[in-house]
PDB file with SEQRES, HELIX, SHEET and CRYST1 records, atoms N, CA, C and O in Angstrom:
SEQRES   1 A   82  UNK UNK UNK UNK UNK UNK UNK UNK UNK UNK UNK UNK UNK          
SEQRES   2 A   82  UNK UNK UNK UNK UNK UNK UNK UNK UNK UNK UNK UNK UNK          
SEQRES   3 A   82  UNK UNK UNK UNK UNK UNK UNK UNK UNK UNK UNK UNK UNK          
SEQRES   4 A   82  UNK UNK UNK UNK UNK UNK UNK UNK UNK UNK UNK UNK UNK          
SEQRES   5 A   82  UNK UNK UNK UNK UNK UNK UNK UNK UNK UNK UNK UNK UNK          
SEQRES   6 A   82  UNK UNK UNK UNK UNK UNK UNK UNK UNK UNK UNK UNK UNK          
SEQRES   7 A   82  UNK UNK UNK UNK                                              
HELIX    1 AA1 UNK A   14  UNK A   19  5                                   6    
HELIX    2 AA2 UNK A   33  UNK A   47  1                                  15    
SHEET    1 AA1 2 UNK A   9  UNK A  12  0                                        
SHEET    2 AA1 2 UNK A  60  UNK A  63 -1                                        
CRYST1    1.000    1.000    1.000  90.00  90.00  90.00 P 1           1          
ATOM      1  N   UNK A   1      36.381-198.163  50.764  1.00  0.00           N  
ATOM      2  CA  UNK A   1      35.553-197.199  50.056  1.00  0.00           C  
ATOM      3  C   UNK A   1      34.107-197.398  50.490  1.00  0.00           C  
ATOM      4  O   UNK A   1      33.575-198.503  50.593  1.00  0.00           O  
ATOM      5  N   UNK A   2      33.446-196.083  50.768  1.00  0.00           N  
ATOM      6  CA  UNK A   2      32.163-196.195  51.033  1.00  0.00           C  
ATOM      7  C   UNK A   2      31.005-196.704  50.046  1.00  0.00           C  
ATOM      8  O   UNK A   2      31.102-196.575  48.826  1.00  0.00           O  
ATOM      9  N   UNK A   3      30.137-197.166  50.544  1.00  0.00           N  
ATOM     10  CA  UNK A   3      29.014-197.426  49.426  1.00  0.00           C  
ATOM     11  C   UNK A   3      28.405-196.345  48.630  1.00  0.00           C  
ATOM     12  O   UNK A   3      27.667-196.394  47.646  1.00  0.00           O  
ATOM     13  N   UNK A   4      29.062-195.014  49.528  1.00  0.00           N  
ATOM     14  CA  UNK A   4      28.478-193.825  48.901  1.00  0.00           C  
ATOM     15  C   UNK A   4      29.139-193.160  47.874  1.00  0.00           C  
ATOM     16  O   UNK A   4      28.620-192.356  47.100  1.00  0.00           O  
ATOM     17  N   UNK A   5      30.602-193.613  47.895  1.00  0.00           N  
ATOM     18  CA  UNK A   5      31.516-193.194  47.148  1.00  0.00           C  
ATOM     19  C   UNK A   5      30.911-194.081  45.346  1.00  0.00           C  
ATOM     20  O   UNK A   5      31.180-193.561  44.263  1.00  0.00           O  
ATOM     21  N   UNK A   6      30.302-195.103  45.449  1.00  0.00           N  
ATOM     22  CA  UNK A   6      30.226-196.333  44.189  1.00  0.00           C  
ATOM     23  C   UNK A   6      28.881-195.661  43.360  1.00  0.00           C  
ATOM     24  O   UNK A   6      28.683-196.026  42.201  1.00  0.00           O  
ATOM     25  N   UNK A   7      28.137-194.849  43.886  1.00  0.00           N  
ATOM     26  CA  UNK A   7      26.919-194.156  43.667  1.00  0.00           C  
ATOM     27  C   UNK A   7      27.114-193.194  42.465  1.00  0.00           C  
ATOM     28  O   UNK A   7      27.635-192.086  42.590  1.00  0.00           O  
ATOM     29  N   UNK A   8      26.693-193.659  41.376  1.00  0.00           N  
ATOM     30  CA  UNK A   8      26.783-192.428  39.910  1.00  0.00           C  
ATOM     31  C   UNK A   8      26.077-191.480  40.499  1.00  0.00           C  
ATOM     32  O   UNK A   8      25.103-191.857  41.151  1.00  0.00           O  
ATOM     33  N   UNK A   9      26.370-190.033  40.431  1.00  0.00           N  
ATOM     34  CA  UNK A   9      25.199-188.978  40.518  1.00  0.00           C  
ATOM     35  C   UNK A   9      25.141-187.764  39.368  1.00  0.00           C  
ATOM     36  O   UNK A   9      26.067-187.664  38.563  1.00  0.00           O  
ATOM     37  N   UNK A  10      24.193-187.001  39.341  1.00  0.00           N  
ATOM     38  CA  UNK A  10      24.329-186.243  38.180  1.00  0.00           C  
ATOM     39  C   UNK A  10      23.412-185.138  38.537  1.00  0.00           C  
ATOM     40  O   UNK A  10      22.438-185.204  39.287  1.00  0.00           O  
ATOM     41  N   UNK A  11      24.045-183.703  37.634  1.00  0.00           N  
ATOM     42  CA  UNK A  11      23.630-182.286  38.351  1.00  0.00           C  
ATOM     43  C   UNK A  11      23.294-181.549  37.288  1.00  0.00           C  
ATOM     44  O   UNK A  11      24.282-181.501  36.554  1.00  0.00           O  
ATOM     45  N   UNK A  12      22.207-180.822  36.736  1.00  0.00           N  
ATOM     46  CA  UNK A  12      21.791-180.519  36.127  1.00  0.00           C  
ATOM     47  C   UNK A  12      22.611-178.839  36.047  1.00  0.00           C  
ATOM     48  O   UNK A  12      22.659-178.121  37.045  1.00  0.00           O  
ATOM     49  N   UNK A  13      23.085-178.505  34.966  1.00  0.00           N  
ATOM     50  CA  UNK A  13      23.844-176.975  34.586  1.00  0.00           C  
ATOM     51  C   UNK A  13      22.704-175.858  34.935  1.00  0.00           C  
ATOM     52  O   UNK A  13      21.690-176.316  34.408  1.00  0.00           O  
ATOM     53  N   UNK A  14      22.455-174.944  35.397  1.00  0.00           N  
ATOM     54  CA  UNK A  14      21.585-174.185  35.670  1.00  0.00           C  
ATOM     55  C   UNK A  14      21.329-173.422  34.538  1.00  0.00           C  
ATOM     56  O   UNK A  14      20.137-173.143  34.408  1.00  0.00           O  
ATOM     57  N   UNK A  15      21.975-173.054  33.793  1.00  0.00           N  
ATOM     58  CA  UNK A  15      21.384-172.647  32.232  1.00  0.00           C  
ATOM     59  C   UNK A  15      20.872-173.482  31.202  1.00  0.00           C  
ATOM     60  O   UNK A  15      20.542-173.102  30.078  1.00  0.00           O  
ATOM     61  N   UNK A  16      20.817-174.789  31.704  1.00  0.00           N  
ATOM     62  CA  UNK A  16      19.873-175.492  30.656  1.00  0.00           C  
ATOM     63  C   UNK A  16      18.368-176.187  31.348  1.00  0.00           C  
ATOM     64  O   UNK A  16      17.581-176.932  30.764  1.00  0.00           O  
ATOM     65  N   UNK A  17      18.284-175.694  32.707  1.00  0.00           N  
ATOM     66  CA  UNK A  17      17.477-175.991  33.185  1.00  0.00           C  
ATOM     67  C   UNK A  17      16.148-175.714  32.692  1.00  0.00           C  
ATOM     68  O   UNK A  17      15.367-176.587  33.071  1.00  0.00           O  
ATOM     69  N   UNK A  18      15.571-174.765  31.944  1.00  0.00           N  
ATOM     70  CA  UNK A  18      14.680-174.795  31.090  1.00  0.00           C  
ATOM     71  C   UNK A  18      14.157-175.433  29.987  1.00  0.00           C  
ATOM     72  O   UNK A  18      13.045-175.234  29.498  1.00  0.00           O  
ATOM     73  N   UNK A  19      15.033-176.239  29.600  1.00  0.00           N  
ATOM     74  CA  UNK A  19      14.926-177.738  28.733  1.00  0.00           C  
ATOM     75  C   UNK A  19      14.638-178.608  29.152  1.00  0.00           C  
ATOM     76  O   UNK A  19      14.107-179.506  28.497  1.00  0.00           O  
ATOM     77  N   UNK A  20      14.947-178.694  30.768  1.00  0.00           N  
ATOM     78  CA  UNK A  20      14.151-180.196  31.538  1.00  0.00           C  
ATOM     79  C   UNK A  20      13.350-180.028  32.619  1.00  0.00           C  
ATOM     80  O   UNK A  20      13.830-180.011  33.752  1.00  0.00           O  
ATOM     81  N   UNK A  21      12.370-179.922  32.445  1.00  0.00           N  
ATOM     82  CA  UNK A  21      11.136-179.320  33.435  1.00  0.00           C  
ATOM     83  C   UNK A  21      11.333-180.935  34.404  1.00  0.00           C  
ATOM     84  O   UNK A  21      11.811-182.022  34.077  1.00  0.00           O  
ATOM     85  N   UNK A  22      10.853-180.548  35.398  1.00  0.00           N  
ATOM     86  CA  UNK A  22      10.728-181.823  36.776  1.00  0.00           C  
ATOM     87  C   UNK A  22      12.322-182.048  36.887  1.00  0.00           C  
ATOM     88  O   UNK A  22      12.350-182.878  37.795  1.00  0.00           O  
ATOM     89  N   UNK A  23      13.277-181.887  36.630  1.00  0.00           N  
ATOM     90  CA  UNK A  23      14.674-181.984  37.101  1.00  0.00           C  
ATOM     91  C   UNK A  23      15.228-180.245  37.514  1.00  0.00           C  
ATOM     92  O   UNK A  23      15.607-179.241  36.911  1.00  0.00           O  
ATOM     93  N   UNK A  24      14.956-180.740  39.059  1.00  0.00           N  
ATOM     94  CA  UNK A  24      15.869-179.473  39.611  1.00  0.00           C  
ATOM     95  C   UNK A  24      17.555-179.307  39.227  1.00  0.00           C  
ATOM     96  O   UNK A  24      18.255-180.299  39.427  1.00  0.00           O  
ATOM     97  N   UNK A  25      18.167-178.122  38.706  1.00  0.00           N  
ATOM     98  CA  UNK A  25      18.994-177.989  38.420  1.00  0.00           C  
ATOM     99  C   UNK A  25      19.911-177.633  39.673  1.00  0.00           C  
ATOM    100  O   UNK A  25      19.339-177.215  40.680  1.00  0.00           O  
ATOM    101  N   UNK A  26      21.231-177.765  39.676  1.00  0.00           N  
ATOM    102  CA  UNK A  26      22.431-177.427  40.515  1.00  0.00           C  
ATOM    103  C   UNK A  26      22.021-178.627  41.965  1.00  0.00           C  
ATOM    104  O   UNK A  26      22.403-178.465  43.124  1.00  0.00           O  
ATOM    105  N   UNK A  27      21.264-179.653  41.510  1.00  0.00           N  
ATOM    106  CA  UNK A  27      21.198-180.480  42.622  1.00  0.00           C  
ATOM    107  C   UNK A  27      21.770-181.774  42.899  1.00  0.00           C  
ATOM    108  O   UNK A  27      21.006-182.567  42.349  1.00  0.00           O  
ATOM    109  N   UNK A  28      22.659-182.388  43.430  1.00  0.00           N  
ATOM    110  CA  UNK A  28      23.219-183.519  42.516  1.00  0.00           C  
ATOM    111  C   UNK A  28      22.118-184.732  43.102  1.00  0.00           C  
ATOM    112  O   UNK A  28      21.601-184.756  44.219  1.00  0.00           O  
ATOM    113  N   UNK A  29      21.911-185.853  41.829  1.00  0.00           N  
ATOM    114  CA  UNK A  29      20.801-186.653  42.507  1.00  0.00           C  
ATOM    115  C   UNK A  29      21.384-188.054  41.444  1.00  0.00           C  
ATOM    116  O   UNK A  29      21.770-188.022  40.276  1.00  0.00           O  
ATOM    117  N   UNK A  30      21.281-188.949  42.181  1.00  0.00           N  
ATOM    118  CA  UNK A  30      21.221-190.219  41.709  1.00  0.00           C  
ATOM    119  C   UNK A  30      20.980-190.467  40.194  1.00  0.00           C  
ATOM    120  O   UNK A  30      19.895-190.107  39.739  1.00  0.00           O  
ATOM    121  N   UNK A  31      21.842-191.018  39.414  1.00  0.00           N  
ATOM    122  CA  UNK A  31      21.928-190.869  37.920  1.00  0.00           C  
ATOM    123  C   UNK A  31      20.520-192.242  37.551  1.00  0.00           C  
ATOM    124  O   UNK A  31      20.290-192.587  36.392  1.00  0.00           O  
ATOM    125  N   UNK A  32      20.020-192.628  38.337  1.00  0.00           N  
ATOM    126  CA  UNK A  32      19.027-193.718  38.050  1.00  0.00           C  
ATOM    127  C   UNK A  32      17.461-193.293  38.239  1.00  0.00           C  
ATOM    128  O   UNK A  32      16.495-193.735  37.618  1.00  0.00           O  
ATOM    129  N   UNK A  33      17.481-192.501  39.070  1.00  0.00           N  
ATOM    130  CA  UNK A  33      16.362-191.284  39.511  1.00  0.00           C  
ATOM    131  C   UNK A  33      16.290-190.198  38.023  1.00  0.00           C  
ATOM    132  O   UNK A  33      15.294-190.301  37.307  1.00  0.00           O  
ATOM    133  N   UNK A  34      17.276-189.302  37.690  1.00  0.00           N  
ATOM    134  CA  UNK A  34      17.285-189.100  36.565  1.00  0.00           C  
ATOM    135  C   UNK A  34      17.179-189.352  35.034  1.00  0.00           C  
ATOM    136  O   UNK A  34      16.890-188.674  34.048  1.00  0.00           O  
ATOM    137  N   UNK A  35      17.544-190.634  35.286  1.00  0.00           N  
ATOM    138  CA  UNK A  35      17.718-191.038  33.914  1.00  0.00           C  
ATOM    139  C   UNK A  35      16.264-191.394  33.760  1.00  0.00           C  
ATOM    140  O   UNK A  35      15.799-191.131  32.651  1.00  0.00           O  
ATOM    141  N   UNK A  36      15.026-192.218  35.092  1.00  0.00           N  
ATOM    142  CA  UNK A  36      13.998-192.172  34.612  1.00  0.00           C  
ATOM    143  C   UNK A  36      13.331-190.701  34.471  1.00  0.00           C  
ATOM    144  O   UNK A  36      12.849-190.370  33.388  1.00  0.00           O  
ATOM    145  N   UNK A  37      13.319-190.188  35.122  1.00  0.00           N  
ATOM    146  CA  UNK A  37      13.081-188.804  34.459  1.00  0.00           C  
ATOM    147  C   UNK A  37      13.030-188.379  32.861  1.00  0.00           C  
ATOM    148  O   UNK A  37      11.991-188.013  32.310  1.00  0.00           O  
ATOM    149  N   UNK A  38      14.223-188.476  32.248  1.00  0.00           N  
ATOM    150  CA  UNK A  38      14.580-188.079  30.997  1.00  0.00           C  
ATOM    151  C   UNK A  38      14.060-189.074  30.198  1.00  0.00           C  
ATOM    152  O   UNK A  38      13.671-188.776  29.069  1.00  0.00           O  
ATOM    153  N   UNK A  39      13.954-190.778  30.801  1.00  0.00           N  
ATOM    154  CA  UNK A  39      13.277-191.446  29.333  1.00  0.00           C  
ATOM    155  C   UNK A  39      11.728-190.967  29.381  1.00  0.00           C  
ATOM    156  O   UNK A  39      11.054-190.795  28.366  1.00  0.00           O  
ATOM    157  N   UNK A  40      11.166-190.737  30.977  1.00  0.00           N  
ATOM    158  CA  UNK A  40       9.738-190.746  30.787  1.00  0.00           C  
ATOM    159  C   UNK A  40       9.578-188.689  29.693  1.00  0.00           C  
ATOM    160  O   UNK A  40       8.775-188.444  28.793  1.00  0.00           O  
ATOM    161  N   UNK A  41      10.305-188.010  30.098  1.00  0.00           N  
ATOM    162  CA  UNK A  41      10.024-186.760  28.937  1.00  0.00           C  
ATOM    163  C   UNK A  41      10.509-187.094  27.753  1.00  0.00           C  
ATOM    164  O   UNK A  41       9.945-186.504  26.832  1.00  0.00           O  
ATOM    165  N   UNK A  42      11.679-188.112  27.319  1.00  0.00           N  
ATOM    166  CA  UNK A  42      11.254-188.169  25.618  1.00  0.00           C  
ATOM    167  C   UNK A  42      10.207-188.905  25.262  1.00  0.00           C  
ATOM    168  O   UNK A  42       9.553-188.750  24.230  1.00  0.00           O  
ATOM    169  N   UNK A  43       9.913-190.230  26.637  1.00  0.00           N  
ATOM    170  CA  UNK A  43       8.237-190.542  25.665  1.00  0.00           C  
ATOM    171  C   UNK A  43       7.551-189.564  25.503  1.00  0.00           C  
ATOM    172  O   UNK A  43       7.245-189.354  24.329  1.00  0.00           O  
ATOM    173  N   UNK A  44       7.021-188.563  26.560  1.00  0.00           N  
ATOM    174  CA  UNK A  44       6.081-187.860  26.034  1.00  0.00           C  
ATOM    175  C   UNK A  44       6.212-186.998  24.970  1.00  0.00           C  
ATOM    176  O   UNK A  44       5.318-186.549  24.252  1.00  0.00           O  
ATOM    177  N   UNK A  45       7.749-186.744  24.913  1.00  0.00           N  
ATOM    178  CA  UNK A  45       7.563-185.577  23.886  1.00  0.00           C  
ATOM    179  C   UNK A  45       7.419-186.628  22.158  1.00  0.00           C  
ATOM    180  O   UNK A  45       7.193-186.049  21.096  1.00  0.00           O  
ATOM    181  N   UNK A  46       7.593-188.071  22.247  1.00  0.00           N  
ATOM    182  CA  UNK A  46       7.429-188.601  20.926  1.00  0.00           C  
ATOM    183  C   UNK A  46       6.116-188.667  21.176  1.00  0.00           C  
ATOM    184  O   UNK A  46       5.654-188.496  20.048  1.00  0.00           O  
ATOM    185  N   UNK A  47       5.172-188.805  21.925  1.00  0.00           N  
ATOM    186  CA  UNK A  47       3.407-188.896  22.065  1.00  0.00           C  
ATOM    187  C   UNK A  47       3.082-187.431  21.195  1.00  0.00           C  
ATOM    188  O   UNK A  47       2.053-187.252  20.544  1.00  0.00           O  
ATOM    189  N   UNK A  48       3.973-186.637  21.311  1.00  0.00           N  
ATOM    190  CA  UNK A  48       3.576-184.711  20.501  1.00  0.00           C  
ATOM    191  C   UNK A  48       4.720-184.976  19.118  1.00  0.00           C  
ATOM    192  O   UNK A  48       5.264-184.036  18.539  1.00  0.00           O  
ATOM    193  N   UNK A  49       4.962-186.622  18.709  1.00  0.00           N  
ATOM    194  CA  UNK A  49       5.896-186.172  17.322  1.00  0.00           C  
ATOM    195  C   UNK A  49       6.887-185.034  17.535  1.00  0.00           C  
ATOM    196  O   UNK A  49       7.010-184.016  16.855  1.00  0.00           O  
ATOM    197  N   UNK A  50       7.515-185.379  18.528  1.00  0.00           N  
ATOM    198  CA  UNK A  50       8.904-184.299  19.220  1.00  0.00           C  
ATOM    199  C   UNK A  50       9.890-185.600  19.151  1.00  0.00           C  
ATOM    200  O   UNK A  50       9.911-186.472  20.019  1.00  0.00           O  
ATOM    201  N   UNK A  51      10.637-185.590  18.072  1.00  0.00           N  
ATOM    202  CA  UNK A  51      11.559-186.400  17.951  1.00  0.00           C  
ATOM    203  C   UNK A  51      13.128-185.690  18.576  1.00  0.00           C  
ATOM    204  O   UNK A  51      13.687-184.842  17.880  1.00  0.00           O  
ATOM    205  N   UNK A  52      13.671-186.066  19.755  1.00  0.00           N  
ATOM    206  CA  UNK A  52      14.722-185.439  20.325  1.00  0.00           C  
ATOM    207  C   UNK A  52      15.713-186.706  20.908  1.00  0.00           C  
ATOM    208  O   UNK A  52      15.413-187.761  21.465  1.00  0.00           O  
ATOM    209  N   UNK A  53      16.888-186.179  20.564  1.00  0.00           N  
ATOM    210  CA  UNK A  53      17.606-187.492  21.918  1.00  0.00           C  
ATOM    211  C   UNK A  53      17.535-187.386  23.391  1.00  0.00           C  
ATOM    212  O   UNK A  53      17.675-186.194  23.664  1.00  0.00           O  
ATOM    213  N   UNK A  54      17.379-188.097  24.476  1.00  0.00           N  
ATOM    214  CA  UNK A  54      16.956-188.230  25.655  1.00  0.00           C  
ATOM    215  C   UNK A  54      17.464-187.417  26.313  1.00  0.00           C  
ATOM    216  O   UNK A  54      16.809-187.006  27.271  1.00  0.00           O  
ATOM    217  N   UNK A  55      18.883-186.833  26.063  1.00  0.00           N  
ATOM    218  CA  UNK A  55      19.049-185.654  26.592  1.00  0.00           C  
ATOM    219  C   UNK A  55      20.802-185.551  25.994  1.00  0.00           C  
ATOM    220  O   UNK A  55      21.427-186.500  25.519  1.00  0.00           O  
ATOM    221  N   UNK A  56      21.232-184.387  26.150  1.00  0.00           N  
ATOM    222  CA  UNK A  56      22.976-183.878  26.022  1.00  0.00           C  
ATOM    223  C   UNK A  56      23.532-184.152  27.461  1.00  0.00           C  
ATOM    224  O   UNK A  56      23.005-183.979  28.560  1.00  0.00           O  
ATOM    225  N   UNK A  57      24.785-184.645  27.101  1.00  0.00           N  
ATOM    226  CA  UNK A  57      24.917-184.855  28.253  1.00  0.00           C  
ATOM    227  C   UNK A  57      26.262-183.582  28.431  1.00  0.00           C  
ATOM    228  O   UNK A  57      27.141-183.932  29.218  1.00  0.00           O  
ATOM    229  N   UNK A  58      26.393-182.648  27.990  1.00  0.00           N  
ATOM    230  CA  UNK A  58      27.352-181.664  28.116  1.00  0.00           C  
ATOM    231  C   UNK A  58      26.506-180.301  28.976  1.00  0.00           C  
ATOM    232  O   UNK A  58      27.019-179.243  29.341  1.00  0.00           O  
ATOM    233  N   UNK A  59      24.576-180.899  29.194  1.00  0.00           N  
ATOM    234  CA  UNK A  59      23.758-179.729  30.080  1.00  0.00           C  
ATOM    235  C   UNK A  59      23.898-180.382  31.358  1.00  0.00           C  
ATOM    236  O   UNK A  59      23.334-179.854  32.316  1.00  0.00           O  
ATOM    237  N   UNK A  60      24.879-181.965  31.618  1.00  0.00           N  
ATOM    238  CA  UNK A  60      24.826-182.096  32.638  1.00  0.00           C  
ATOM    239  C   UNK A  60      26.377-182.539  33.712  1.00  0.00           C  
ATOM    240  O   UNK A  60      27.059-183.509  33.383  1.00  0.00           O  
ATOM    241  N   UNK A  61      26.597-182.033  34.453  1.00  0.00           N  
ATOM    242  CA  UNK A  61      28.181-182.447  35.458  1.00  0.00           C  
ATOM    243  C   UNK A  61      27.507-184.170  36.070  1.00  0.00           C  
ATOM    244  O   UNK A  61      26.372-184.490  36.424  1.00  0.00           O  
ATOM    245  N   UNK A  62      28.505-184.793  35.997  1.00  0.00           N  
ATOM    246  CA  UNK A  62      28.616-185.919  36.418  1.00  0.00           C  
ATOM    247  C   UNK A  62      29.759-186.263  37.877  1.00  0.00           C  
ATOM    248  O   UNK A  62      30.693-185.491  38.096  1.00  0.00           O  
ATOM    249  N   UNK A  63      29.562-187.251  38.593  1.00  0.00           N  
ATOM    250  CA  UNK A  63      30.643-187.506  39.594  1.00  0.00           C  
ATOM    251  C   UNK A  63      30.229-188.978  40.104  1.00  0.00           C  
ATOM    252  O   UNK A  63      29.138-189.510  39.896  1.00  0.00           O  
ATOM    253  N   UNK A  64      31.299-189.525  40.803  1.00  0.00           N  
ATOM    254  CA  UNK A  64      31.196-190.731  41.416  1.00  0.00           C  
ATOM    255  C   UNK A  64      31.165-191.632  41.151  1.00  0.00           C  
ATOM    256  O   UNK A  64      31.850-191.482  40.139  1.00  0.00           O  
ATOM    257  N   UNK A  65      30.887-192.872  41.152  1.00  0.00           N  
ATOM    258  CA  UNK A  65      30.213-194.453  40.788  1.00  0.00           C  
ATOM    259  C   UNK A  65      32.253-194.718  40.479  1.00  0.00           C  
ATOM    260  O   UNK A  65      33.313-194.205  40.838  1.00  0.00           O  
ATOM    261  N   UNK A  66      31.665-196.054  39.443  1.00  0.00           N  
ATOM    262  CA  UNK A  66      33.257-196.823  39.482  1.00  0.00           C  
ATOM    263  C   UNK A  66      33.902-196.023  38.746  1.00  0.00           C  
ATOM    264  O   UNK A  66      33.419-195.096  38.095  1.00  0.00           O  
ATOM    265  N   UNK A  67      35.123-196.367  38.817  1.00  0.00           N  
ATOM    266  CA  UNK A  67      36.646-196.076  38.611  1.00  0.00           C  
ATOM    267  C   UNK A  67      36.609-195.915  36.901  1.00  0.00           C  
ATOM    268  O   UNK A  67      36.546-194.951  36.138  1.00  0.00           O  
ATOM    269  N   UNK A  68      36.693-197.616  36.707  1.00  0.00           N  
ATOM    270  CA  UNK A  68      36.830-198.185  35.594  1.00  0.00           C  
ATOM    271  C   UNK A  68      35.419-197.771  34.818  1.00  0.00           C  
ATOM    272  O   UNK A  68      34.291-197.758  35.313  1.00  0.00           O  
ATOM    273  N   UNK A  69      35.946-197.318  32.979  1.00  0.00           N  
ATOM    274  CA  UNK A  69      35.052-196.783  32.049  1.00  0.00           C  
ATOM    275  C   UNK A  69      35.000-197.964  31.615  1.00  0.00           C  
ATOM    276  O   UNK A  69      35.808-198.885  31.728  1.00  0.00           O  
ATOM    277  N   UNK A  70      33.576-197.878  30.887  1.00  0.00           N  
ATOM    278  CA  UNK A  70      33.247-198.630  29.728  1.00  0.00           C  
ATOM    279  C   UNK A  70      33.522-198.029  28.630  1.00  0.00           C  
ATOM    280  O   UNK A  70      33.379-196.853  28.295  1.00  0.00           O  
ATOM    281  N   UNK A  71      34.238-199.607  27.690  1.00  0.00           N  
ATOM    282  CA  UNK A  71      34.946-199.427  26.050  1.00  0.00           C  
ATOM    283  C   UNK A  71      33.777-199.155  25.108  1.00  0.00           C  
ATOM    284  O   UNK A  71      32.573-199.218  25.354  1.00  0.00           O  
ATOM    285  N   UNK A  72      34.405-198.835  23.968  1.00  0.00           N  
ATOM    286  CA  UNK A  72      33.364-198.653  22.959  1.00  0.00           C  
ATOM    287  C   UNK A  72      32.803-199.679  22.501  1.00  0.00           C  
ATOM    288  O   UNK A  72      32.677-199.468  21.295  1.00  0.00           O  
ATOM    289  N   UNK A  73      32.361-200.742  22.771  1.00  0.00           N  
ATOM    290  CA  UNK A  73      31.627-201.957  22.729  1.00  0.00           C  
ATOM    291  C   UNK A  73      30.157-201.573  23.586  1.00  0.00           C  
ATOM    292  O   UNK A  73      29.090-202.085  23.248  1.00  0.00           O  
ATOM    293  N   UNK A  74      30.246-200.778  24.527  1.00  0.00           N  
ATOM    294  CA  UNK A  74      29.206-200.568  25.367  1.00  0.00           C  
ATOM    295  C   UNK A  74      28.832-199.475  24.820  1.00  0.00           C  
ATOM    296  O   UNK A  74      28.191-199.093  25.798  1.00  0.00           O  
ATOM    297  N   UNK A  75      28.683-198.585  24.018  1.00  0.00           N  
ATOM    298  CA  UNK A  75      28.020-197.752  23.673  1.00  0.00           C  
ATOM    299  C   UNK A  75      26.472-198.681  22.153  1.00  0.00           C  
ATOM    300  O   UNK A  75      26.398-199.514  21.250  1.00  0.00           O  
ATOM    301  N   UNK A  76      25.686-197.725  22.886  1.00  0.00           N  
ATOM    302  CA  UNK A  76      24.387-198.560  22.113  1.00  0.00           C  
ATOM    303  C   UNK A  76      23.610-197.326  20.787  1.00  0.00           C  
ATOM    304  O   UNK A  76      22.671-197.527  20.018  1.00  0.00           O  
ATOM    305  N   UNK A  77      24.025-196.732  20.878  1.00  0.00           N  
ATOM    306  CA  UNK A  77      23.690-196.115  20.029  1.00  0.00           C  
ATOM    307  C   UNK A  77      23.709-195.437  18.269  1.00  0.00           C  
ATOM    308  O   UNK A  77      24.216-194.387  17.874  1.00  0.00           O  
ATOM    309  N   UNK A  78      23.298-196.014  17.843  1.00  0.00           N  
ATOM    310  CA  UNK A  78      23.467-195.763  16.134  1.00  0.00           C  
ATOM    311  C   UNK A  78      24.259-194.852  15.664  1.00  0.00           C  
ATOM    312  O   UNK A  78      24.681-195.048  14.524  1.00  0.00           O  
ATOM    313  N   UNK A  79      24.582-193.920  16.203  1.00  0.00           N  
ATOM    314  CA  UNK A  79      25.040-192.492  15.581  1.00  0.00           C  
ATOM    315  C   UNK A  79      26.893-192.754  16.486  1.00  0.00           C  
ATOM    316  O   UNK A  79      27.945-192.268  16.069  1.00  0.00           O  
ATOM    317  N   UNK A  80      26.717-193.693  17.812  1.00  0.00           N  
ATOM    318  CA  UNK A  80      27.990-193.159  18.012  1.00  0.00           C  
ATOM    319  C   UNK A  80      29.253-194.155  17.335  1.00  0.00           C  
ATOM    320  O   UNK A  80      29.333-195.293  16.872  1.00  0.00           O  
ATOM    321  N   UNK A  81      30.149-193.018  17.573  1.00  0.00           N  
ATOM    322  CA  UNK A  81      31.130-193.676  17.019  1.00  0.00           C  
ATOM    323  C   UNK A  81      31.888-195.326  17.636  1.00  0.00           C  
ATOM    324  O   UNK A  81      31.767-195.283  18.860  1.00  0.00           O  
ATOM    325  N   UNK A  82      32.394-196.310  17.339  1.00  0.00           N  
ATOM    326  CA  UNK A  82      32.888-197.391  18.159  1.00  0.00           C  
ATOM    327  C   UNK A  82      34.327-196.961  17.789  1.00  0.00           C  
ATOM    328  O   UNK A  82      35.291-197.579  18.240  1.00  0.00           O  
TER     329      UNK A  82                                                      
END                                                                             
């Protein structure tokens, strides 16, 4: 398997592309490139008291990286379910 095949990437839905300004939509790009993207727009939007989650992830298609998922032990977030 290629090194290119192990690579998370992620593509922004072209109808929600107006919710994330600086992320070109229908492009697929490195899920680590993105993801700083999305934490640096919810800081700013908490700097304007814009309380939002970092993003849905149903505005975005996913592909690639490993095989094997992470269990519900790895989820970090308050609201989700374990």
């Amino acid at each position: 398997m290629s090194n290119a095949a192990n690579v998370r990437e992620v593509r922004l839905k072209p109808e929600y592309a107006a919710e994330y300004p600086g992320i070109e939509a229908g492009r697929w790009m490195p899920v680590p490139e993105v993801a700083q993207k999305l934490v640096e727009r919810t800081h700013a939007r908490r700097r304007l008291s814009l309380y939002t989650r970092t993003f849905d992830p149903t505005h975005f298609e996913f592909r690639g990286g490993p095989v094997t998922r992470r269990g519900p032990a790895a989820r970090t977030r308050s609201t989700d379910v374990r």
